[in-house]
VOPAGU-2260 file (C-alpha; in pm, 1 decimal, decimal comma):
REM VOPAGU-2260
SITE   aa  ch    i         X         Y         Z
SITE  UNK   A    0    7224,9   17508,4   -9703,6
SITE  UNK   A    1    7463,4   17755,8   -9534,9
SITE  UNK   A    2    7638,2   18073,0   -9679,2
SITE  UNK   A    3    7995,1   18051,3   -9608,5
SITE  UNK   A    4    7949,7   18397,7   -9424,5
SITE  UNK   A    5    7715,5   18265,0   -9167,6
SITE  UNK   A    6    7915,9   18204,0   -8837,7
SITE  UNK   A    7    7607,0   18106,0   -8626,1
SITE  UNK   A    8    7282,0   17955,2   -8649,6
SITE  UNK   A    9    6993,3   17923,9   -8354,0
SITE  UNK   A   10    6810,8   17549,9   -8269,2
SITE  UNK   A   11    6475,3   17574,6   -8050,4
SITE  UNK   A   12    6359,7   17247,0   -7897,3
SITE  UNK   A   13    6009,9   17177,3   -8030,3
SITE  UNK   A   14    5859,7   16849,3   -7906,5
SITE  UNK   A   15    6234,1   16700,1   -7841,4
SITE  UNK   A   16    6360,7   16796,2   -8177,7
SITE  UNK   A   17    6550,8   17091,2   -8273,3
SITE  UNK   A   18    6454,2   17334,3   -8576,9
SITE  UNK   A   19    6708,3   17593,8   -8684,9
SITE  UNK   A   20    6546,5   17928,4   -8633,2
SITE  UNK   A   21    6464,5   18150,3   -8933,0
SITE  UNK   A   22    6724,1   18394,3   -9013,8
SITE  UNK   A   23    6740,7   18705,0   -9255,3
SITE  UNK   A   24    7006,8   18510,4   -9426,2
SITE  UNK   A   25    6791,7   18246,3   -9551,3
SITE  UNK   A   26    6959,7   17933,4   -9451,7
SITE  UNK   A   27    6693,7   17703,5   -9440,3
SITE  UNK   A   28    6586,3   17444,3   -9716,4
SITE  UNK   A   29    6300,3   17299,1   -9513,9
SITE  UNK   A   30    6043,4   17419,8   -9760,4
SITE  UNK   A   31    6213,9   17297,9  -10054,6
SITE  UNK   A   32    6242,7   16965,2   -9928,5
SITE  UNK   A   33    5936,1   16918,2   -9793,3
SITE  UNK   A   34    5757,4   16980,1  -10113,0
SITE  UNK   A   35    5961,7   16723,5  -10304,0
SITE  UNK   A   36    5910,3   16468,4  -10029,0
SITE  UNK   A   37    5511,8   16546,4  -10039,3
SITE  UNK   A   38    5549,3   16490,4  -10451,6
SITE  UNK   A   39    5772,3   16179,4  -10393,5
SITE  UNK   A   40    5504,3   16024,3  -10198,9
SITE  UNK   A   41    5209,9   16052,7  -10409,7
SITE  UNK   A   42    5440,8   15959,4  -10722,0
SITE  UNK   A   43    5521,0   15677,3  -10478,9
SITE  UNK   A   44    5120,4   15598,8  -10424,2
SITE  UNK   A   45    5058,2   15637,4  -10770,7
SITE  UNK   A   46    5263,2   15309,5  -10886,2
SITE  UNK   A   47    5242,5   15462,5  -11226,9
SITE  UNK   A   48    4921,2   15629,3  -11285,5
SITE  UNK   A   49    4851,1   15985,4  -11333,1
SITE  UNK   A   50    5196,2   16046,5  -11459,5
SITE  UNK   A   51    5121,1   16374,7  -11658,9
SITE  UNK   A   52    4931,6   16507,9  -11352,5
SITE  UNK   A   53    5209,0   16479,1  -11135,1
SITE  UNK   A   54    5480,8   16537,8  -11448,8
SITE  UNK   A   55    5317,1   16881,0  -11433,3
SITE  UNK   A   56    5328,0   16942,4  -11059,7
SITE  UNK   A   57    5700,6   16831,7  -11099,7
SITE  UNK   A   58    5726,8   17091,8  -11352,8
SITE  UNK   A   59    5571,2   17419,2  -11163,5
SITE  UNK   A   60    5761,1   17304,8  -10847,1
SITE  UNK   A   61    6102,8   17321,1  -11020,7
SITE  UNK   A   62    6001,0   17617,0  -11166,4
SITE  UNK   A   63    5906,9   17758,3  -10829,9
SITE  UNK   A   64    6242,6   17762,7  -10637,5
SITE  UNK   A   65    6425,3   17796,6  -10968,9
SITE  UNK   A   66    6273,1   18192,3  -11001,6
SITE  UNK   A   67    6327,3   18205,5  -10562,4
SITE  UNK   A   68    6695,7   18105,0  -10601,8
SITE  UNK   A   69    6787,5   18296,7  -10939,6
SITE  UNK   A   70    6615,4   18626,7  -10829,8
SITE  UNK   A   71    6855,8   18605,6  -10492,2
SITE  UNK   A   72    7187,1   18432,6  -10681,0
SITE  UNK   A   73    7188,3   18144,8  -10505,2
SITE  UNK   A   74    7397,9   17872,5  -10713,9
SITE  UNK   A   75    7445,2   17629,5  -10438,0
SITE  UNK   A   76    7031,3   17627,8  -10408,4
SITE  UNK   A   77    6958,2   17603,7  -10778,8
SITE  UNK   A   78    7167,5   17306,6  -10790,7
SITE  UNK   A   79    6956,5   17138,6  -10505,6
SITE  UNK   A   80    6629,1   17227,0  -10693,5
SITE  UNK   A   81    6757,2   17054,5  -11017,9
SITE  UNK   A   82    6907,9   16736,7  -10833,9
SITE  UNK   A   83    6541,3   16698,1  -10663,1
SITE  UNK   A   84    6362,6   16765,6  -11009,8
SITE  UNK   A   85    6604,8   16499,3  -11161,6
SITE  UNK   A   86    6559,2   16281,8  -10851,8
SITE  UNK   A   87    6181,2   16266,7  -10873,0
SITE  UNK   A   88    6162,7   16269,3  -11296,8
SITE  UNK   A   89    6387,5   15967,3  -11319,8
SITE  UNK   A   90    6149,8   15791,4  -11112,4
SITE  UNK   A   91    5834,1   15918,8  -11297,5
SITE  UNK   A   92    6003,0   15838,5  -11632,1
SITE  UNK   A   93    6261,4   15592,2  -11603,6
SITE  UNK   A   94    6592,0   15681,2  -11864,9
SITE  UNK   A   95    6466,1   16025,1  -11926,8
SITE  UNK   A   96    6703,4   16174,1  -12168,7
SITE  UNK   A   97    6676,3   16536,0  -11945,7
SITE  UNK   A   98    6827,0   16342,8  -11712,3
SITE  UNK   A   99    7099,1   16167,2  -11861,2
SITE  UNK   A  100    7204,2   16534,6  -12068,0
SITE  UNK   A  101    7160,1   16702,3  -11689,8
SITE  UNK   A  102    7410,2   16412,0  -11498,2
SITE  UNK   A  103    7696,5   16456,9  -11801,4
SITE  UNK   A  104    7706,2   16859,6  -11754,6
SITE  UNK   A  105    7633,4   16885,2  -11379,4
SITE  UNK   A  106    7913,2   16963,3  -11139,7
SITE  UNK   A  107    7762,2   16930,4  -10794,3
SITE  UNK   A  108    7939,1   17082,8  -10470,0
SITE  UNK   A  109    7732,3   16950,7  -10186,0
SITE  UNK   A  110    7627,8   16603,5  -10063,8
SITE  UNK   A  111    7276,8   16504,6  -10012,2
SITE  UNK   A  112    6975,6   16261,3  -10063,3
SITE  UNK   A  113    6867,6   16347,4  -10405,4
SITE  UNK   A  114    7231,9   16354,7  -10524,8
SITE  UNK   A  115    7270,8   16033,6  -10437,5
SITE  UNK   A  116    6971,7   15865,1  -10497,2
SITE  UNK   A  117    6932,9   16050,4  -10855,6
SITE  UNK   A  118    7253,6   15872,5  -10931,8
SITE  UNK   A  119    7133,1   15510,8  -10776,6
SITE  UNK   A  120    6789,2   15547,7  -10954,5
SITE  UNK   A  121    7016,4   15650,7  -11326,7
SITE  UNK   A  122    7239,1   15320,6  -11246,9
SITE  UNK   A  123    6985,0   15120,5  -11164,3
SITE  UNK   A  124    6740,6   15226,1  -11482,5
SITE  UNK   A  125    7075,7   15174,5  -11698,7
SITE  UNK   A  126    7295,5   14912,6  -11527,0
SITE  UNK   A  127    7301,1   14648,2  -11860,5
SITE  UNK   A  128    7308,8   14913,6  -12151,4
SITE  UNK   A  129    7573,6   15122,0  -12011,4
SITE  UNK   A  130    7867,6   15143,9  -12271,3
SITE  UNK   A  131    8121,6   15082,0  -11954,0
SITE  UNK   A  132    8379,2   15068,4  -12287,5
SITE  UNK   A  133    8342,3   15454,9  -12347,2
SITE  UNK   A  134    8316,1   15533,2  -12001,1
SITE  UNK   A  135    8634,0   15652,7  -11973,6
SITE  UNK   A  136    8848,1   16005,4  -11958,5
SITE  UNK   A  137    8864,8   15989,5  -12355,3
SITE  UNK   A  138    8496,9   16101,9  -12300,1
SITE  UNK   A  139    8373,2   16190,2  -11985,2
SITE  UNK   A  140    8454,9   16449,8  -11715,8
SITE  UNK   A  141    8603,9   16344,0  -11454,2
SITE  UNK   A  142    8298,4   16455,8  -11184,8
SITE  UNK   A  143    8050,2   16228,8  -11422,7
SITE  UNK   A  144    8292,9   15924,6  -11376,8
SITE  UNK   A  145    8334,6   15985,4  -11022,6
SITE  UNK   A  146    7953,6   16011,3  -10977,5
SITE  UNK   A  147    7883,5   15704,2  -11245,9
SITE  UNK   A  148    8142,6   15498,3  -11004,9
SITE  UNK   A  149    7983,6   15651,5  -10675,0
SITE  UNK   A  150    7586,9   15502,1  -10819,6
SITE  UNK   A  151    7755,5   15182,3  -10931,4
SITE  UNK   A  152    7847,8   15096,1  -10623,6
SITE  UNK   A  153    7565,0   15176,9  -10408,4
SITE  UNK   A  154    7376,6   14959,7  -10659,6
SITE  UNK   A  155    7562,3   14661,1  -10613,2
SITE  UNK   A  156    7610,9   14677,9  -10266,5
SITE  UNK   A  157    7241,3   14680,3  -10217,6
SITE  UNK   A  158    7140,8   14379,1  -10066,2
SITE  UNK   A  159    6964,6   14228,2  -10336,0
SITE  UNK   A  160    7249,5   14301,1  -10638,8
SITE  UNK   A  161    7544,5   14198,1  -10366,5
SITE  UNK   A  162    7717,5   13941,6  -10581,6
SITE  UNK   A  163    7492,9   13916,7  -10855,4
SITE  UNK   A  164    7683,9   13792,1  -11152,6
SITE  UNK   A  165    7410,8   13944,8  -11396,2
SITE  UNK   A  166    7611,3   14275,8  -11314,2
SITE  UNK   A  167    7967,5   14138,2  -11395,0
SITE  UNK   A  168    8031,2   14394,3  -11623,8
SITE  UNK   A  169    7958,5   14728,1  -11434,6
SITE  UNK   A  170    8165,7   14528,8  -11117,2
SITE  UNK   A  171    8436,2   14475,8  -11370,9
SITE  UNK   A  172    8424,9   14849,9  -11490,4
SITE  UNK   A  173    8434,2   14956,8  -11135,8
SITE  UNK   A  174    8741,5   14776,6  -11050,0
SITE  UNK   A  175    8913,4   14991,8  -11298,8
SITE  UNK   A  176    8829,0   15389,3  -11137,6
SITE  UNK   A  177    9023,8   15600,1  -10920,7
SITE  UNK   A  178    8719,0   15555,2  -10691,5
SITE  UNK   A  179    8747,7   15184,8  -10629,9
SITE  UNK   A  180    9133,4   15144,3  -10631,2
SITE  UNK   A  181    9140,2   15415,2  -10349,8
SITE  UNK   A  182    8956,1   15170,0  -10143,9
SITE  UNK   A  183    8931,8   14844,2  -10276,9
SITE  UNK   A  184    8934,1   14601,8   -9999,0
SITE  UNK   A  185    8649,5   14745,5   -9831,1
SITE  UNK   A  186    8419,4   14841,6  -10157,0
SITE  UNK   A  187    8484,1   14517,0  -10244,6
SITE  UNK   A  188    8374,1   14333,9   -9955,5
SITE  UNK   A  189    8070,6   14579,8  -10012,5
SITE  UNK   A  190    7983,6   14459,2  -10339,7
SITE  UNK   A  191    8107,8   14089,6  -10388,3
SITE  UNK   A  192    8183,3   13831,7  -10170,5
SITE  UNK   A  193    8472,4   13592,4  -10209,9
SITE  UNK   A  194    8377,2   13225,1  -10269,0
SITE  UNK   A  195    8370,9   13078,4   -9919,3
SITE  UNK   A  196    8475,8   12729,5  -10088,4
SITE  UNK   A  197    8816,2   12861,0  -10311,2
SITE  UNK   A  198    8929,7   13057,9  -10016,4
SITE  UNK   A  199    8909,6   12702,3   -9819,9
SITE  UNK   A  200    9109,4   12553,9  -10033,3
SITE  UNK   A  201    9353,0   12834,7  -10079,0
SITE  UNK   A  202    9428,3   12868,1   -9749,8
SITE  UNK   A  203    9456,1   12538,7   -9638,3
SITE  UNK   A  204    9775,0   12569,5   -9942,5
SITE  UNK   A  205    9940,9   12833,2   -9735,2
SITE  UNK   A  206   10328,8   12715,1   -9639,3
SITE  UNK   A  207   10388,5   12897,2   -9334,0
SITE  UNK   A  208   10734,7   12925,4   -9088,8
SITE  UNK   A  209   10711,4   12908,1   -8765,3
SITE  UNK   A  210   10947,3   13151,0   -8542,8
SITE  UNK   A  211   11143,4   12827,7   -8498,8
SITE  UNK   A  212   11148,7   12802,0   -8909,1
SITE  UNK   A  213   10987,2   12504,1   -8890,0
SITE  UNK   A  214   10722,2   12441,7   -9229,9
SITE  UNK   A  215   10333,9   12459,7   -9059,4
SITE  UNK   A  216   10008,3   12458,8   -9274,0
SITE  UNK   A  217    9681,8   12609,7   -9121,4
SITE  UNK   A  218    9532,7   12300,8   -9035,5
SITE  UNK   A  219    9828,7   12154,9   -8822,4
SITE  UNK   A  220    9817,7   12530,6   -8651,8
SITE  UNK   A  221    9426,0   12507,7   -8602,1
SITE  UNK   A  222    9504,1   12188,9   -8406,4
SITE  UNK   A  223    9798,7   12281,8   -8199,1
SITE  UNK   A  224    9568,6   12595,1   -8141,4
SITE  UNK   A  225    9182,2   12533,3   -8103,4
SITE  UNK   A  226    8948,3   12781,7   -8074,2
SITE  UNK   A  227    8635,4   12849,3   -8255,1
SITE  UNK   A  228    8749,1   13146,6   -8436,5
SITE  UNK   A  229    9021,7   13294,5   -8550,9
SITE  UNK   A  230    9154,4   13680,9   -8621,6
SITE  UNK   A  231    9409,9   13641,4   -8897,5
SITE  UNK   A  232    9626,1   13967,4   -8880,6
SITE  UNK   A  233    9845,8   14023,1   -9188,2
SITE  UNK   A  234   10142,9   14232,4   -9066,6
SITE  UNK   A  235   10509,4   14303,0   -9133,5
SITE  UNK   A  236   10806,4   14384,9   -8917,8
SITE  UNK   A  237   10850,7   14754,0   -9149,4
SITE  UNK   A  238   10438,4   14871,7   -9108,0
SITE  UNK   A  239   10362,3   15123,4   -8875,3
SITE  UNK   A  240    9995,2   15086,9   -8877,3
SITE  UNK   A  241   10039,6   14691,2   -8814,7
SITE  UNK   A  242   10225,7   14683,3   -8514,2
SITE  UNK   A  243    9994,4   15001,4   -8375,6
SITE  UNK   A  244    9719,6   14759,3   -8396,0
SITE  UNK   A  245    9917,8   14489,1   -8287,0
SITE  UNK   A  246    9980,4   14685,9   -7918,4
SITE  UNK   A  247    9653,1   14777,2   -7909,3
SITE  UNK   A  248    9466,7   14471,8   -7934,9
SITE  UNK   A  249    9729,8   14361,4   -7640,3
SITE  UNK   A  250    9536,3   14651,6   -7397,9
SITE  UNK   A  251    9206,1   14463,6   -7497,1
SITE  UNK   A  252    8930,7   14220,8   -7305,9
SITE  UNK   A  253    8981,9   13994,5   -7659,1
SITE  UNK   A  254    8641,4   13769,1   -7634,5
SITE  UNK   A  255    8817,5   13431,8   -7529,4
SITE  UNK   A  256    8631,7   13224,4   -7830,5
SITE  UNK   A  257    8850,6   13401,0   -8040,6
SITE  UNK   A  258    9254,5   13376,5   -8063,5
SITE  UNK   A  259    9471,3   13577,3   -8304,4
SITE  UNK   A  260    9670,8   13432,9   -8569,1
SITE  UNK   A  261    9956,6   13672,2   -8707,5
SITE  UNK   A  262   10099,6   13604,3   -9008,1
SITE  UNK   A  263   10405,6   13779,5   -9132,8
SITE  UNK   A  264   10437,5   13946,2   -9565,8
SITE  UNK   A  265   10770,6   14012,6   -9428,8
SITE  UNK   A  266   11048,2   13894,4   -9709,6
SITE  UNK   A  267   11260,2   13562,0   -9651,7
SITE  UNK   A  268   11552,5   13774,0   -9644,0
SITE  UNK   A  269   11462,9   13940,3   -9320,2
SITE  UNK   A  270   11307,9   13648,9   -9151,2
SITE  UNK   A  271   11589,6   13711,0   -8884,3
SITE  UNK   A  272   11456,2   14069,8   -8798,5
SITE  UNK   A  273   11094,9   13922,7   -8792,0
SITE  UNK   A  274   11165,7   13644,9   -8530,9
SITE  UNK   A  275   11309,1   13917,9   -8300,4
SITE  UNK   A  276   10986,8   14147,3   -8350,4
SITE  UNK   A  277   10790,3   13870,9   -8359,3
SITE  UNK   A  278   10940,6   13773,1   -7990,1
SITE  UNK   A  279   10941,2   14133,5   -7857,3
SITE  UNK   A  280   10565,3   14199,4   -7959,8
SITE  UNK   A  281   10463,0   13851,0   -7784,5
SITE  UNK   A  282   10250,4   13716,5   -8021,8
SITE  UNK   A  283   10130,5   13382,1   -7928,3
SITE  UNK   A  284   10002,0   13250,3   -8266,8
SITE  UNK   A  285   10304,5   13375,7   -8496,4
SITE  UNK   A  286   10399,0   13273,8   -8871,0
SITE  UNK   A  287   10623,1   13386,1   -9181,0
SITE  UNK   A  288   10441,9   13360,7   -9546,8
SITE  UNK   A  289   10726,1   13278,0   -9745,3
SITE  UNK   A  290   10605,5   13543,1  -10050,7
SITE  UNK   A  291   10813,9   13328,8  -10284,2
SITE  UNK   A  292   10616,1   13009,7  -10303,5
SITE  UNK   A  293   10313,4   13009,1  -10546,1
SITE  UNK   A  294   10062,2   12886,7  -10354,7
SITE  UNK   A  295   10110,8   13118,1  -10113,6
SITE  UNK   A  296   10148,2   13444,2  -10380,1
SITE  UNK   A  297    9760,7   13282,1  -10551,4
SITE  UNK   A  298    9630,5   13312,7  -10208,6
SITE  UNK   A  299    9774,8   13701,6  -10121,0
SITE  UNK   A  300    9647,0   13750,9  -10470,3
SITE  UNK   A  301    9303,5   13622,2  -10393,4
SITE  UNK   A  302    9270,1   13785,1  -10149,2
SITE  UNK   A  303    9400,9   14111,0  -10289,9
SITE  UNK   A  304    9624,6   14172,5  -10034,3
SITE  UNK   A  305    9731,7   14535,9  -10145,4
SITE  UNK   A  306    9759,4   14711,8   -9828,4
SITE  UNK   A  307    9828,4   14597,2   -9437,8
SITE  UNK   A  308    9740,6   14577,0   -9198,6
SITE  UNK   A  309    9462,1   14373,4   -9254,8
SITE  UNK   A  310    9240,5   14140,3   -9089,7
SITE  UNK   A  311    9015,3   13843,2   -9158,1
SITE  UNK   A  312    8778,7   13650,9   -8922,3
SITE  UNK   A  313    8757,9   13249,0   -8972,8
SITE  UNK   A  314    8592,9   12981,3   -8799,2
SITE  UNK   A  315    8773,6   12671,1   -8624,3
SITE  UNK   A  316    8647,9   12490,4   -8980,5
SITE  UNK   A  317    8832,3   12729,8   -9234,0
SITE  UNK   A  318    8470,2   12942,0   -9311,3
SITE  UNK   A  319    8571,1   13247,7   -9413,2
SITE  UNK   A  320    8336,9   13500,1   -9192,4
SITE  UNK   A  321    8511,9   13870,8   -9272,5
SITE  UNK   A  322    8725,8   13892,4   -9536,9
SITE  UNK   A  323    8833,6   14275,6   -9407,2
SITE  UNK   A  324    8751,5   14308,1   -9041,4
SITE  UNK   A  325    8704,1   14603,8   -8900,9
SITE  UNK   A  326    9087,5   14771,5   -8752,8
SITE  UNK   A  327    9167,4   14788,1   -8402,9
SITE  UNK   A  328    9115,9   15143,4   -8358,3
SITE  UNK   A  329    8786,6   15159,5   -8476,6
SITE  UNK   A  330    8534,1   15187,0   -8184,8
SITE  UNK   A  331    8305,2   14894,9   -8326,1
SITE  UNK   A  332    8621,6   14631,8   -8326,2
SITE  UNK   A  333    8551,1   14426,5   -7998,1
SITE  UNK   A  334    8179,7   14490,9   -7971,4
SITE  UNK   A  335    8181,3   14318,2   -8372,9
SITE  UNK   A  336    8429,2   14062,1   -8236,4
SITE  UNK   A  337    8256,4   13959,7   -7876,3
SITE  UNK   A  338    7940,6   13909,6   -8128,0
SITE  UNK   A  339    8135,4   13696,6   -8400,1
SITE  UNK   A  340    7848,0   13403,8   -8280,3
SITE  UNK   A  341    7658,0   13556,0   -8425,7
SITE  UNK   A  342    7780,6   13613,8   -8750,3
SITE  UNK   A  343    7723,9   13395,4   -9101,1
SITE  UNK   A  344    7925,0   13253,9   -9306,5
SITE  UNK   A  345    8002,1   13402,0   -9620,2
């Protein structure tokens, strides 16, 4: 925790790792969290016993920093003492009412571990009784939906709730917050898979152009171009971002089991201007979604294709692999590509 004043802390090296060095200022937290972690782990050990012993030990160690940080004024430190409190007393007494009373008034500035796992452990105590009807504006702060929509979806992108249709509900609330529509491709591919077997079938519905304007499906284009995978780039002549990605993955070493299939959102009506970009960008695999056809709107719309570009990794057999690969920019693109062997099928 560091006072906005503070222009410069000290590290010493102590068995290769560096400690911040004790200043008059009173930066550290060390202490603080240390305790909590030493009372985390017997709670941990205790796998339920002793409760009151430790509910008591909870108690005196909140009350601790709480007189440390109120006799200096130090808001941002009180906070951190509650969060850790609430942290550890949620998982001593699952659906404490302290806690849910402390989450609804709480305004929290800083990030950190017992922030965020107060709010996973609340989710996860609560996940089917939630009433995701009033959780709304009409009666919630804003900060308490934020943080509600935040714990949701760390829960469900846990590896063992990851498309569990036992949580349809609190996915379906999600869909609905600021949080989620800010980002939805990628929480969504966080939290819920699509079905491998309608996104088959979907695409193998797709009535594509050619540059010549000739009709092409995804099968016929999978034979005239075999490969074992395929990058599917969604792009349009007007998008920036698309054809940035588009010259960069040009400059690339692109793993030769994989070849790039571009396919165009550009309207019918400027099919003309597409063909010429379509030419002067030299893509090899190139094809026009006509957006007026219905099969190919269900797909886009199965696929929630709300933003481009974007980019989807497929096998040689249709399998969908990534249904929001990683950008060309990003530093992890070609090493995640050159390793697509690896991957499984969704």
């Amino acid at each position: 925790m560091i006072d906005k004043s503070i222009k410069k802390i000290n590290f010493e090296l102590r068995n290769n790792q560096l400690f911040p060095l004790k200043t008059n200022n009173d930066v550290l937290v060390s202490e603080l969290i240390n305790d909590y972690n030493l009372l985390y782990s017997k709670i941990y050990k205790s796998k339920g016993s002793f409760k009151l012993e430790i509910k008591n030990e909870l108690d005196s160690l909140h009350k601790k920093y709480q007189k440390k940080y109120q006799s200096t004024n130090k808001l941002l430190h009180i906070q951190l003492n509650d969060f850790n409190y609430m942290s550890l007393l949620e998982r001593l007494s699952p659906k404490n009412k302290a806690v849910d009373l402390f989450i609804q008034k709480v305004n929290f500035d800083v990030i950190c571990g017992s922030f965020t796992d107060l709010g996973y452990q609340f989710v996860k105590h609560r996940i089917n009784s939630l009433n995701y009807k009033k959780l709304n504006s009409n009666n919630y702060s804003d900060f308490y939906l934020k943080y509600i929509a935040l714990s949701i979806y760390k829960f469900l992108k846990h590896k063992d709730n990851k498309g569990d249709q036992n949580f349809h509900e609190s996915r379906d609330w999600l869909k609905t917050t600021e949080f989620y529509k800010k980002d939805s491709v990628y929480i969504k591919k966080q939290i819920q898979h699509l079905s491998n077997d309608l996104f088959k079938e979907k695409i193998k519905n797709l009535r594509l152009s050619s540059v010549a304007l000739k009709e092409s499906s995804l099968s016929k284009i999978i034979q005239k171009h075999p490969s074992p995978y395929y990058l599917i780039d969604f792009w349009a002549t007007w998008c920036a971002p698309c054809i940035s990605g588009i010259k960069e993955m040009k400059k690339m070493n692109f793993p030769k089991n994989v070849k790039i299939l571009s396919l165009s959102v550009d309207k019918e009506e400027v099919k003309e201007k597409w063909q010429l970009k379509t030419k002067e960008l030299e893509q090899n695999i190139s094809y026009l979604i006509d957006n007026r056809i219905e099969e190919n709107k269900e797909f886009l719309k199965f696929i929630e294709l709300n933003s481009i570009p974007r980019y989807i990794l497929i096998d040689k057999n249709m399998n969908l692999i990534d249904q929001s690969f990683l950008p060309p920019h990003d530093p992890q693109f070609l090493p995640k590509l050159k390793d697509v062997k690896n991957a499984k099928f969704w």
